[in-house]
VOPA-278060 format. One record per residue (C-alpha): x, y, z. Coordinates in steps of 0.1 Angstrom, whole numbers, padded with zeros to 4 digits, always signed. Example, Ala and Ser with C-alpha at 12.3 -4.5 7.8 and 13.67 -1.06 7.14 Angstrom:
residues 2
+0123-0045+0078;+0137-0011+0071;
end
This chain:
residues 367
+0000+0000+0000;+0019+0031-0008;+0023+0055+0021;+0019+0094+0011;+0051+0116+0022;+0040+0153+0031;+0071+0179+0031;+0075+0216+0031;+0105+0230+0014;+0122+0262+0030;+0112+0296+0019;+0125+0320+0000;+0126+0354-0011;+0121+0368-0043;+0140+0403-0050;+0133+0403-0086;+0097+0405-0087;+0078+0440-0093;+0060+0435-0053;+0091+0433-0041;+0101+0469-0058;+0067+0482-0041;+0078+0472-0001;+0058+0440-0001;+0071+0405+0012;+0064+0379-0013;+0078+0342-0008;+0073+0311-0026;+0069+0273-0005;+0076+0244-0021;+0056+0215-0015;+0064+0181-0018;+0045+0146-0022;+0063+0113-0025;+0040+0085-0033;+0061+0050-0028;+0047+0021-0049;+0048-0020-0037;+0076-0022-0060;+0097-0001-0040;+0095+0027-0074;+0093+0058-0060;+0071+0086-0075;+0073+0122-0072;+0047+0149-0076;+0063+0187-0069;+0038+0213-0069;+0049+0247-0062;+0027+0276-0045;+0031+0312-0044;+0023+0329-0011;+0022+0367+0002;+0030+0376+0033;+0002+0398+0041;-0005+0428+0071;-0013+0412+0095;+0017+0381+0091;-0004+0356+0075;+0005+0341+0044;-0022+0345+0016;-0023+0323-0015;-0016+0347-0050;-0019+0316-0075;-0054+0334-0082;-0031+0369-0090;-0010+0347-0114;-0031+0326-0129;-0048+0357-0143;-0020+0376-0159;-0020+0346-0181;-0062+0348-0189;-0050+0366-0223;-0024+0379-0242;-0042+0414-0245;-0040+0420-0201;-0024+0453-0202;+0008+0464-0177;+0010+0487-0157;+0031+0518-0168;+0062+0518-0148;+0071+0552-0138;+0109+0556-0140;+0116+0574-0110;+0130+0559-0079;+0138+0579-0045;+0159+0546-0034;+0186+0552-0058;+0185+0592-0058;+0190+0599-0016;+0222+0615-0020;+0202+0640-0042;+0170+0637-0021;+0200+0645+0005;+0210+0678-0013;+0177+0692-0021;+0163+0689+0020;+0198+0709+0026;+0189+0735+0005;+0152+0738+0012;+0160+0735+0048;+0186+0766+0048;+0163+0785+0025;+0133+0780+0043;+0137+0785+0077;+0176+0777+0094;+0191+0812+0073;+0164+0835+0084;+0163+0821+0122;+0198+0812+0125;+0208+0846+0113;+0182+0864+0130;+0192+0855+0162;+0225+0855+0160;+0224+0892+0155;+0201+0901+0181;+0214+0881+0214;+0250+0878+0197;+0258+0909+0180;+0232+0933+0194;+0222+0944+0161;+0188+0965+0161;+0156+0950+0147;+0154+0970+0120;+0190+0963+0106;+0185+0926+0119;+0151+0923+0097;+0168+0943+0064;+0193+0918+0065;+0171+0885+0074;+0147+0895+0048;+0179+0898+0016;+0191+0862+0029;+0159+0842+0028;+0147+0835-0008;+0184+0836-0021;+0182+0798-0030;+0147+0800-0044;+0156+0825-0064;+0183+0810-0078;+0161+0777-0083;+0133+0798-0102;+0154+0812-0129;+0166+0776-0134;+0132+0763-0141;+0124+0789-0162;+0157+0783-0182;+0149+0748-0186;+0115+0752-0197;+0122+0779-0220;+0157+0770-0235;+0155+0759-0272;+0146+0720-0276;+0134+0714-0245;+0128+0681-0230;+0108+0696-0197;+0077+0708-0210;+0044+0701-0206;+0030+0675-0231;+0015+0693-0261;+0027+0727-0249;+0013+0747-0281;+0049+0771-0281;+0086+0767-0269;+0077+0798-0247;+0050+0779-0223;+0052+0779-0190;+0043+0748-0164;+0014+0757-0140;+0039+0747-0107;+0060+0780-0123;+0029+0804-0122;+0023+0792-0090;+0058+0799-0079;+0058+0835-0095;+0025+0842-0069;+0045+0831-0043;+0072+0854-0046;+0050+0884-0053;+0029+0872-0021;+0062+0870+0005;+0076+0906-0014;+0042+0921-0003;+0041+0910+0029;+0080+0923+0031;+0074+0954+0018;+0036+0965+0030;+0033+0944+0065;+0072+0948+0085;+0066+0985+0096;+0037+1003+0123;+0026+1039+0115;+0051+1050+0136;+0077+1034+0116;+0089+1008+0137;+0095+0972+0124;+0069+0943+0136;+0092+0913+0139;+0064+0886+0140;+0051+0899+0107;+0087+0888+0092;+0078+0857+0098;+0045+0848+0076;+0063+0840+0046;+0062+0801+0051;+0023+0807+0062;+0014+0827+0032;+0023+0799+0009;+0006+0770+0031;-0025+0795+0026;-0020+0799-0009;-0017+0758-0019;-0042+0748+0004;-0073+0760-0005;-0064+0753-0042;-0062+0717-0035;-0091+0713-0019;-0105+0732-0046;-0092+0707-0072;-0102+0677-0054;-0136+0691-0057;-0134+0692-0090;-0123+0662-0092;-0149+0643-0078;-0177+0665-0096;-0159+0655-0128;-0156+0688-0134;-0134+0696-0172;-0111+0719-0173;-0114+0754-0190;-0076+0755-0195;-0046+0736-0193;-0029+0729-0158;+0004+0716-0174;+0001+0682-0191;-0037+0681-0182;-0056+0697-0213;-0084+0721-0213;-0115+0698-0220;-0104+0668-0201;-0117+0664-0167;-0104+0681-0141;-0072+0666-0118;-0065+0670-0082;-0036+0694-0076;-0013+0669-0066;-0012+0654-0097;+0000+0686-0113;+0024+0694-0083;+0047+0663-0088;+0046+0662-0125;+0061+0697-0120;+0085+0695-0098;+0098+0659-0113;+0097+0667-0144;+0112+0693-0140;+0132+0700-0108;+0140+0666-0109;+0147+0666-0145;+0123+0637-0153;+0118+0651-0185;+0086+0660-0204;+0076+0640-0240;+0085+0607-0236;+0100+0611-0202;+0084+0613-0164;+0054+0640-0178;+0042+0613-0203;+0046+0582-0179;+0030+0602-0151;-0003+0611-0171;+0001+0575-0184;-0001+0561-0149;-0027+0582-0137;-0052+0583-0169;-0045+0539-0168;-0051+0529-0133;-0083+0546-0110;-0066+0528-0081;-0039+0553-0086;-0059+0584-0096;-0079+0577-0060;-0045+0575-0046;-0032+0610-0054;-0071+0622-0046;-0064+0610-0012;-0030+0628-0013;-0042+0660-0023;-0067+0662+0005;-0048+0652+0030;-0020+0678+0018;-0050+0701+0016;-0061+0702+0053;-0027+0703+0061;-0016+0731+0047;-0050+0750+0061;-0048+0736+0099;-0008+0749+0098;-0013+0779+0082;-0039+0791+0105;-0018+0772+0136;+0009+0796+0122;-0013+0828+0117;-0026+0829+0153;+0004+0820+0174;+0021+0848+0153;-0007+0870+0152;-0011+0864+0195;+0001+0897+0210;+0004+0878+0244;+0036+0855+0227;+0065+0873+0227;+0077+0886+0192;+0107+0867+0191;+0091+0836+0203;+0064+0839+0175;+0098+0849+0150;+0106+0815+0155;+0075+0798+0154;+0060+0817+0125;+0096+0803+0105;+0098+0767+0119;+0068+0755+0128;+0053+0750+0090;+0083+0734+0080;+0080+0707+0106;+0046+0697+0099;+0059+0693+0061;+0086+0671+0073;+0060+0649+0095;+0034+0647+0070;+0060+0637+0041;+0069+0605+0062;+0034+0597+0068;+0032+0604+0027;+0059+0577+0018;+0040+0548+0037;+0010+0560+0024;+0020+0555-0012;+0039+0526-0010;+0011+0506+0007;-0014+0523-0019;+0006+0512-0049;+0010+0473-0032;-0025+0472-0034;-0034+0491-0064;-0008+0459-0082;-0024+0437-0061;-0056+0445-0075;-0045+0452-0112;-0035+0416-0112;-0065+0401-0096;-0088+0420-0121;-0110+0414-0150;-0093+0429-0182;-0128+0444-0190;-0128+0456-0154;-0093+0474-0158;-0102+0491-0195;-0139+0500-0180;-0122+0522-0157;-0091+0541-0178;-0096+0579-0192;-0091+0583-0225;-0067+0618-0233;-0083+0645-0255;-0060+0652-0287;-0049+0686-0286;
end
């Protein structure tokens, strides 16, 4: 009577395949049977078995995931977008440096310095606070501009009608700067002439109150299926509406991060988002909670600034550091966010009917 043999190979991991990329754990378990015949033959039936390791550390059986990548040859892919933050930290390094200097550790470093150090007056102090901060983002918006309006370039938007075009991240930048120069120039001095130091200080909350209510504007429109009236970069007047998210990091990659416009990171990106709703609910999600954010900090910020009962040099502080340690703090929370979202929205491509997946991709207008 032959006598059944039950074995469980060991497990291993699996670097190559795309989940892995995405942060998830995938192992395979080989298992074993060895049937033994009267005649002392042996007989060997190997099956093999793919299992996840899910959330919660239990292993979930994928074979239904593979099996239907293989339901037909005309199962579509997801577009890969060729941009990695694991293999660009030194620059990811560089750019926090510079952000960080230019955004709040110049104008408080410096600031204080000269008033408990030096004993420099607060008018002096504030003249020369005011010429250090914005040196590096000035220096950063001429290079966009260069790089968008240089001949043959690669970082426009998709189907910008002229070599003179503009991104809408570049307007957006432009307001910003006339915003802070405003409030440098109209809000630093009372009507006697004296400087208000706490006023110094609102640049960082202006632009939280600038983005924010835009994005939550967008993600209305997004929802309503609202169509655009013009373009927002790559997104074309007369397709529906995106949420500002989607905009900001096709921007700033494309861009600032020289991802590259026609047939580079612009192109991809679009690709990606018009392909895959898991993806386009994704950066929905992103842009609200990016949203709120930048309203509940920039009011946090306007009020403990704006409080006559905290000191002026207290609030000086404040009004300079706080914003930019909520961005920090919400950008980690961002990173797990997306890479769980993008585990699942694989996940889910895979698992999917192919009518499923084509019901629920955008089709582009033609410009």
């Amino acid at each position: 009577m032959a006598q059944p043999e039950l074995s469980l190979s060991g497990v291993s991991m699996n670097n190559s395949d795309p989940a892995f990329e995405l942060g998830m754990e995938v192992s395979t378990a080989t298992t074993s049977m060895t049937m033994i015949d009267d005649n002392d033959g042996v007989q060997r039936v190997e099956a093999t078995t793919e299992l996840k390791l899910g959330d919660e550390g239990v292993f979930v059986d994928v074979e239904k995931s593979r099996a239907s990548r293989e339901d037909g040859e005309d199962r579509p892919q997801l577009i890969e977008l060729p941009y990695s933050l694991r293999v660009r930290k030194l620059k990811i390094a560089i750019i926090v440096l510079m952000v960080s200097l230019d955004g709040f550790l110049l104008p408080t470093f410096i600031f204080y310095i000269l008033k408990y150090a030096a004993h420099v007056s607060d008018k002096r102090n504030v003249s020369i606070t005011t010429a250090a901060f914005g040196f590096l983002s000035l220096i950063q918006y001429v290079l966009r501009i260069y790089r968008l309006l240089k001949p043959n370039s690669t970082y426009l938007p998709l189907h910008s009608p002229h070599r003179w075009y503009l991104d809408f991240y570049q307007f957006q930048f432009t307001l910003g700067f006339i915003l802070i120069t405003l409030i440098f120039t109209l809000a630093l001095t009372d009507s006697q002439g004296h400087v208000i130091v706490r006023n110094t200080s609102l640049a960082p909350c202006i632009l939280l109150l600038q983005c924010g209510p835009q994005f939550l504007v967008s993600c209305v429109a997004y929802k309503q299926k609202w169509v655009n009236k013009f373009r927002f970069s790559s997104s074309l007047a007369g397709e529906q509406a995106v949420p500002a998210v989607f905009t900001i990091v096709e921007d700033v990659i494309g861009v600032d991060g020289r991802g590259g416009g026609k047939g580079g990171f612009r192109e991809l990106w679009k690709g990606r988002y018009m392909q895959s709703l898991r993806f386009r609910e994704m950066v929905f999600k992103q842009t609200v909670f990016w949203g709120v954010g930048a309203i509940v900090g920039g009011a946090v910020t306007l009020a403990v600034v704006l409080t006559p009962a905290v000191s002026e040099y207290v609030a000086y502080g404040f009004g300079w550091c706080f914003p930019f340690t909520l961005s920090a703090f919400m950008i980690g929370i961002t990173i797990k966010w997306v890479q769980k979202d993008l585990a699942k929205e694989q996940e889910e491509w895979d698992t999917a009917d192919v009518s499923v997946i084509r019901g629920y991709q955008l089709q582009p207008v033609v410009p």
